[in-house]
C-alpha positions in Angstrom: 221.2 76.5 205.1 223.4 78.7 203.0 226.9 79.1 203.2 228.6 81.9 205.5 229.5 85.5 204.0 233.5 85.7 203.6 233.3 88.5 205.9 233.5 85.3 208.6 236.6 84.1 207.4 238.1 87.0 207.0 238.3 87.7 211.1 239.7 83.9 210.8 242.4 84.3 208.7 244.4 87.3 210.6 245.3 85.3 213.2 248.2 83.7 213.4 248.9 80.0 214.3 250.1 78.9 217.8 251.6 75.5 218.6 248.0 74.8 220.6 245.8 75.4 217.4 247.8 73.9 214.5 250.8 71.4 214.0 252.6 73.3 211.4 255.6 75.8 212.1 255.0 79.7 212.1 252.2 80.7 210.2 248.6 78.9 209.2 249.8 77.8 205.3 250.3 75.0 203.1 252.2 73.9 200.6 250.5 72.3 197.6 251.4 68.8 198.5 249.8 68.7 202.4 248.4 70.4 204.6 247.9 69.7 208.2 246.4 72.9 209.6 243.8 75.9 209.6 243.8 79.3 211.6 242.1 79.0 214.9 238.3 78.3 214.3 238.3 77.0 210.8 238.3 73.4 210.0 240.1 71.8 207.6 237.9 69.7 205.5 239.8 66.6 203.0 238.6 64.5 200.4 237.9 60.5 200.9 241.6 59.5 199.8 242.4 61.9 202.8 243.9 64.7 200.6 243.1 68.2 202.5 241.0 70.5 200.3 240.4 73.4 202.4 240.0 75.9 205.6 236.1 76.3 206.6 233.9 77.9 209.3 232.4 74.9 211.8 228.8 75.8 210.0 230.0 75.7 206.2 232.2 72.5 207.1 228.9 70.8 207.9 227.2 72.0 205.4 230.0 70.7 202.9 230.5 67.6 204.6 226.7 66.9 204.7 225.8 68.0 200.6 229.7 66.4 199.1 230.2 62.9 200.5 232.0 60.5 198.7 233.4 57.0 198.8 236.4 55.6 197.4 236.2 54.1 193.7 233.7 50.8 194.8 231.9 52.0 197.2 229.1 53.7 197.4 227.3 55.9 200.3 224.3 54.6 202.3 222.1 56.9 203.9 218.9 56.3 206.1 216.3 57.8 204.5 214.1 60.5 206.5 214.4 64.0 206.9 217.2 64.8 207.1 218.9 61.9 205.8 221.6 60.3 207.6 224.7 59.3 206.5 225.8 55.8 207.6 228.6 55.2 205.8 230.5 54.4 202.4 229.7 50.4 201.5 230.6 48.1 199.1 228.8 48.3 195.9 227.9 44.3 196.1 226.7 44.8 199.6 224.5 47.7 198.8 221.3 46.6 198.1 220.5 44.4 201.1 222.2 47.2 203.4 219.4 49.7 201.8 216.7 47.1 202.3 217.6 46.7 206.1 217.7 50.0 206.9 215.3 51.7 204.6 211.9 48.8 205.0 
């Protein structure tokens, strides 16, 4: 799947936030400390400490979300391997192994 043309964000981006689609004041921005909300149908996608890193279409949210996970320093993902893989969560690094073996035989 590849990523959508900015011409869909663009239609996104004009519109103006309402106290239904976002919980900040006025309009759709952020300051460079936090950020709590994206125009009306984008998605605001954040980091695994939680820190928001940006405003993205439904599709390229799941694309990102799917191809850039990552666990806090520790931890490491564990996926059930098929096709497509599935992501089952961010383990400890000691626990890893066994977790793989049980649900990857």
């Amino acid at each position: 799947m590849a990523y959508n043309n900015q011409t869909e964000y663009a239609k996104h981006l004009q519109k103006k936030c309402t106290e239904d689609s976002c919980s900040c004041e006025g309009e759709c921005s952020c300051s460079d400390d936090e950020c709590g909300c994206c125009p009306a149908g984008l998605i605001a996608v954040e980091d695994a400490s939680g820190k928001h890193i940006g405003c993205l279409t439904p599709s390229d949210a799941q694309e990102f979300i799917t191809n850039n996970r990552s666990c806090l320093p520790g931890y490491v993902a564990l996926y059930k391997t098929g096709t497509p893989d599935v992501f089952l969560g961010c383990v400890s690094e000691t626990e890893f192994a066994a977790l793989y073996a049980a649900v990857n035989p």
